[in-house]
C-alpha positions as CSV (number, residue, x, y, z in Angstrom):
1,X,132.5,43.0,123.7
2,X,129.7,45.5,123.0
3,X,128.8,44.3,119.2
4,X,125.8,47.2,119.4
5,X,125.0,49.8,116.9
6,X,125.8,52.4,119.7
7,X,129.0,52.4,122.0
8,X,128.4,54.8,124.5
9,X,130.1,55.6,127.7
10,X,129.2,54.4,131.0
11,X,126.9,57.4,131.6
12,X,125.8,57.9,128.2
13,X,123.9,54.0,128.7
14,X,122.8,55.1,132.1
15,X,120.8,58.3,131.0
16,X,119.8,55.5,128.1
17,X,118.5,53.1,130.6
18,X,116.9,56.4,132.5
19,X,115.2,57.9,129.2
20,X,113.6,54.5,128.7
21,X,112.5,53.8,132.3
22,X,110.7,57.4,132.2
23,X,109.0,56.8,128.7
24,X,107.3,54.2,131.0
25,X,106.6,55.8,133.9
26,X,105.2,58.9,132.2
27,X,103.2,56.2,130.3
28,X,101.9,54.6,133.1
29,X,100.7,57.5,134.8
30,X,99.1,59.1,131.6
31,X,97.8,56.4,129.9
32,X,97.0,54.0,132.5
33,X,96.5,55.8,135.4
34,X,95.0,59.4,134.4
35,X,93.2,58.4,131.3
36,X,92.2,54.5,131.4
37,X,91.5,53.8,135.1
38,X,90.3,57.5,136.4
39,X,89.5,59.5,132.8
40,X,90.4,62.2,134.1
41,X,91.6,63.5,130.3
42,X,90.7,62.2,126.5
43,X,93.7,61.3,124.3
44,X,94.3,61.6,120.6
45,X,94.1,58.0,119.0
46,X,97.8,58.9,118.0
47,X,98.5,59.2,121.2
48,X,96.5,56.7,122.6
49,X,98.1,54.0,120.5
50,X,101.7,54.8,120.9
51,X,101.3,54.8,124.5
52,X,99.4,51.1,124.0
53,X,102.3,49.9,122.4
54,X,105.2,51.5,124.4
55,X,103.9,49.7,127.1
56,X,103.5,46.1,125.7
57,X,108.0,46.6,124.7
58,X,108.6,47.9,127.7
59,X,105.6,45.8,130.8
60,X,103.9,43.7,129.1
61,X,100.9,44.9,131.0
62,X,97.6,44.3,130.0
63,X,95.2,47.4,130.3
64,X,91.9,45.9,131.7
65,X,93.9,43.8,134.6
66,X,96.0,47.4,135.6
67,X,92.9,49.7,135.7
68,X,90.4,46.6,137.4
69,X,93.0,46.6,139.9
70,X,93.8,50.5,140.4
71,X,89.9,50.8,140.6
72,X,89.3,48.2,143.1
73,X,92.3,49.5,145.3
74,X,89.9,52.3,145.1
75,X,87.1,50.9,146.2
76,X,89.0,49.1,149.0
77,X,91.6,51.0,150.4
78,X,93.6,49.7,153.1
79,X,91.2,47.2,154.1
80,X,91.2,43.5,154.0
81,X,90.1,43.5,150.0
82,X,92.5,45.6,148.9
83,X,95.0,44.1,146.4
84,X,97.5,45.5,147.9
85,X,98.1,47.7,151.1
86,X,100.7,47.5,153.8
87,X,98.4,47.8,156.3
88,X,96.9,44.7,155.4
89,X,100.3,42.9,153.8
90,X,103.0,45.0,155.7
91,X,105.2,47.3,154.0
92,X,107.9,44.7,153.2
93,X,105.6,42.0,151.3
94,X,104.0,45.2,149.0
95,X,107.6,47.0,148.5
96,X,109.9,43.6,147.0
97,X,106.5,41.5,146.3
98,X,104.0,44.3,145.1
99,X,104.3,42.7,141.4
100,X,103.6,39.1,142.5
101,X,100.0,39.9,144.8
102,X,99.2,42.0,141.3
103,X,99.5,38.8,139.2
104,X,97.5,37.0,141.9
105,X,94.9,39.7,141.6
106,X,95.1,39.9,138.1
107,X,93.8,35.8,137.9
108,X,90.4,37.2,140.1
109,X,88.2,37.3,137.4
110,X,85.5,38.8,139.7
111,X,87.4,41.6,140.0
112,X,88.3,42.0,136.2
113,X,84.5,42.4,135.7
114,X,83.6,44.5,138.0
115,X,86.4,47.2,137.7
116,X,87.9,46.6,134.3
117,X,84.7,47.8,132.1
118,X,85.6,50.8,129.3
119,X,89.1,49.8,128.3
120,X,90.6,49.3,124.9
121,X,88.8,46.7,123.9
122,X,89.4,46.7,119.5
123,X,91.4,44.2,117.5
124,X,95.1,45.1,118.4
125,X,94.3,44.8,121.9
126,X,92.1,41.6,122.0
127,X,94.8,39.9,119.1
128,X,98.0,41.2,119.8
129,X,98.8,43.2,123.2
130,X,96.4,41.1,125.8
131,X,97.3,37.7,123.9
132,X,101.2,38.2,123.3
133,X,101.9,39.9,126.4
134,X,105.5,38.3,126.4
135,X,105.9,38.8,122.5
136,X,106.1,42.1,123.3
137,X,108.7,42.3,125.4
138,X,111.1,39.9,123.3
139,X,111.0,42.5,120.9
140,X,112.0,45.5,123.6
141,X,115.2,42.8,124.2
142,X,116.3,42.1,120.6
143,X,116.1,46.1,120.2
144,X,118.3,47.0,123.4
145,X,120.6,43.9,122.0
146,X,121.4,44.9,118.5
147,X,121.3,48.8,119.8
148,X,123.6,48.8,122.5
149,X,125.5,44.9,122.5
150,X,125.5,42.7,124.8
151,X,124.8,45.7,128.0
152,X,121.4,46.0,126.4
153,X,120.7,43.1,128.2
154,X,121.4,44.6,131.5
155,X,119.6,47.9,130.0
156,X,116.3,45.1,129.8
157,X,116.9,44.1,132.7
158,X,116.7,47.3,134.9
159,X,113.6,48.4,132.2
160,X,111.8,44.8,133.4
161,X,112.0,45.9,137.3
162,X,111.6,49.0,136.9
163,X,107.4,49.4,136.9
164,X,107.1,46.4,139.5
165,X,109.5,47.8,142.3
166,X,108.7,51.6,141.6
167,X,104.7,51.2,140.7
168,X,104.0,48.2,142.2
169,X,106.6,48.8,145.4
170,X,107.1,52.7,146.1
171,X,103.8,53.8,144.9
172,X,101.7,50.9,146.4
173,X,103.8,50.4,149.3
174,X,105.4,53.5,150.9
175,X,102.6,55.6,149.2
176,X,100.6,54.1,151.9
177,X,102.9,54.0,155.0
178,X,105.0,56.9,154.9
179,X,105.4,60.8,153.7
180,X,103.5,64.0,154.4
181,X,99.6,64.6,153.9
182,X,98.0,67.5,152.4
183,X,94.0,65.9,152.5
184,X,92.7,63.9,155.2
185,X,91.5,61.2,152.7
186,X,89.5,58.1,154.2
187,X,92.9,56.0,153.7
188,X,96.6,56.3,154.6
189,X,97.3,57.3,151.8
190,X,100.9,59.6,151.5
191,X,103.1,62.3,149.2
192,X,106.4,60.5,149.2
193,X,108.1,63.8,147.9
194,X,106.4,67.3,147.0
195,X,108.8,66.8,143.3
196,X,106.9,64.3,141.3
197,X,109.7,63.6,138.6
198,X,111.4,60.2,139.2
199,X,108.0,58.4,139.0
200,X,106.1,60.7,136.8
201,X,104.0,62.6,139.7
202,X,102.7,59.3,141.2
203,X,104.7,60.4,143.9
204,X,102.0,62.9,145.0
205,X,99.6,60.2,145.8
206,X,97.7,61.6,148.9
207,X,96.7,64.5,146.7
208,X,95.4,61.7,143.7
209,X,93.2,59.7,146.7
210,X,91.7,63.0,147.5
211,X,90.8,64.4,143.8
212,X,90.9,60.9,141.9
213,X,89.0,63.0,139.1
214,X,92.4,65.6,138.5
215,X,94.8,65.1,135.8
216,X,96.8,67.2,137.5
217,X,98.2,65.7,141.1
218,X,100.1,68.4,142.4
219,X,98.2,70.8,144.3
220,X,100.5,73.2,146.5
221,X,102.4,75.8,144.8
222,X,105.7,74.4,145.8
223,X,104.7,71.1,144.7
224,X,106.0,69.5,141.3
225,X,103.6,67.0,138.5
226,X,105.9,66.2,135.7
227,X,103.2,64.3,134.2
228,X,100.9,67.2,134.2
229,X,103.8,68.7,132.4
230,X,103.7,66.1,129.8
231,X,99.9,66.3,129.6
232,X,99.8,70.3,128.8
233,X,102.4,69.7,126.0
234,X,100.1,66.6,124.9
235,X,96.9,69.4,124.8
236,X,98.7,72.1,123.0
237,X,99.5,69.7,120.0
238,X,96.1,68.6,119.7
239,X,96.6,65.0,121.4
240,X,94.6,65.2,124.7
241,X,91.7,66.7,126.0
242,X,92.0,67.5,130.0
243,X,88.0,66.9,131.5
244,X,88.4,68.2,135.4
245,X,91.3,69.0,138.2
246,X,91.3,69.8,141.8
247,X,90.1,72.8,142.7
248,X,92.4,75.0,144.4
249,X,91.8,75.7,148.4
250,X,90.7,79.4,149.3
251,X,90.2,80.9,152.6
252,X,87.8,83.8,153.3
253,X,89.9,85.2,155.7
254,X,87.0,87.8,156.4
255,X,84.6,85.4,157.5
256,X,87.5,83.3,159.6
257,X,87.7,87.2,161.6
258,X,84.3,87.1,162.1
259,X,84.5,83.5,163.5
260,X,87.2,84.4,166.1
């Protein structure tokens, strides 16, 4: 028995459960990633704020322990200190255990310090999102409950996993260990796919270690950035404020003749 405000079809919860899932993602990868750990863009304090509190329903996430340990995977790459590559770890431990060595990482408060500076830091973050990480998503579970009956909880569920096996795993783990390389970047670093859709564009993330100043992470024509996507609509309404992207690669094919 469903007892939800909605009853939907089988598919009709699935592209639910999807919807949701990519609110995060592109959320991650805007907010998080683009804007907070890299600032790569400005964004609207509209925008800034919804994206704050999408991500304490749906993560639970706190800002300064995500970007303190993007940066210092940064700082790090694939050797011993970084948080978490699989040539250090192996593939398996980052792809099903990515989330737990994040937690572990999160407690360093060395590292918090050193890589966590210029992050929301006003009253809703200090008294609400950063303190009452798990308040946050109780409430995302009484929502999918009364919304959608008892399936909700299975809609929770696959919303819960979905950041620590696709950000955490994919990104962390197979982002590092497998795929095709347009830059030779001082890391193993990997495009999974050239179609960065499922996971927001992440999936490009050979082309992010090489410009980790771009909002935009695609850089061959054929290649896809559906956050970038998001982003351009985000400018035209006023609500962000793109600083730098890659540069595009030309060759001056006269001067290569002259070479040869």
């Amino acid at each position: 028995m469903q007892l939800g405000l909605f009853e939907l079809p089988w598919w009709g919860y699935a592209l639910v459960t999807l919807g949701l899932t990519h609110m995060t993602i592109a959320s991650v990868t805007i907010f998080l990633h683009r804007y907070h750990a890299h600032r790569t863009l400005e964004l609207h304090p509209i925008a800034n704020h919804c994206f704050r509190f999408w991500l304490w329903l749906t993560t639970g996430m706190v800002a300064k322990e995500w970007v303190a340990i993007h940066r210092k995977h940064h700082a790090k790459c694939d050797i011993f200190e970084d948080p978490h590559s699989p040539q250090i770890y192996g593939i398996g431990t980052i792809l099903f255990k990515g989330a737990k060595l994040y937690r572990i990482e999160a407690r360093n408060t060395a590292t918090l310090e050193k890589y966590g500076h210029g992050t929301s830091d006003d009253w809703f973050e200090r008294s609400l999102y950063s303190k009452h990480t798990v308040l946050g998503i109780g409430i995302m579970l009484a929502i999918d409950l009364v919304f959608f009956g008892s399936i909700g909880l299975i809609m929770w569920g696959v919303q819960m996993v979905w950041i620590p096996f696709f950000a955490a795993g994919v990104i962390n783990g197979v982002g590092h260990y497998w795929g095709y390389r347009n830059f030779a970047s001082n890391d193993t670093s990997t495009n999974l796919v050239p179609w960065g859709i499922l996971i927001g564009g992440e999936e490009l993330h050979n082309n992010h270690h090489a410009y980790v100043a771009s909002a935009k992470l695609s850089s061959k024509w054929w290649e896809f950035d559906i956050g970038w996507v998001y982003i351009c609509a985000l400018e035209i309404m006023g609500l962000a404020t793109v600083h730098k992207v890659a540069p595009k690669v030309r060759f001056n094919l006269t001067r290569l003749a002259a070479a040869i």
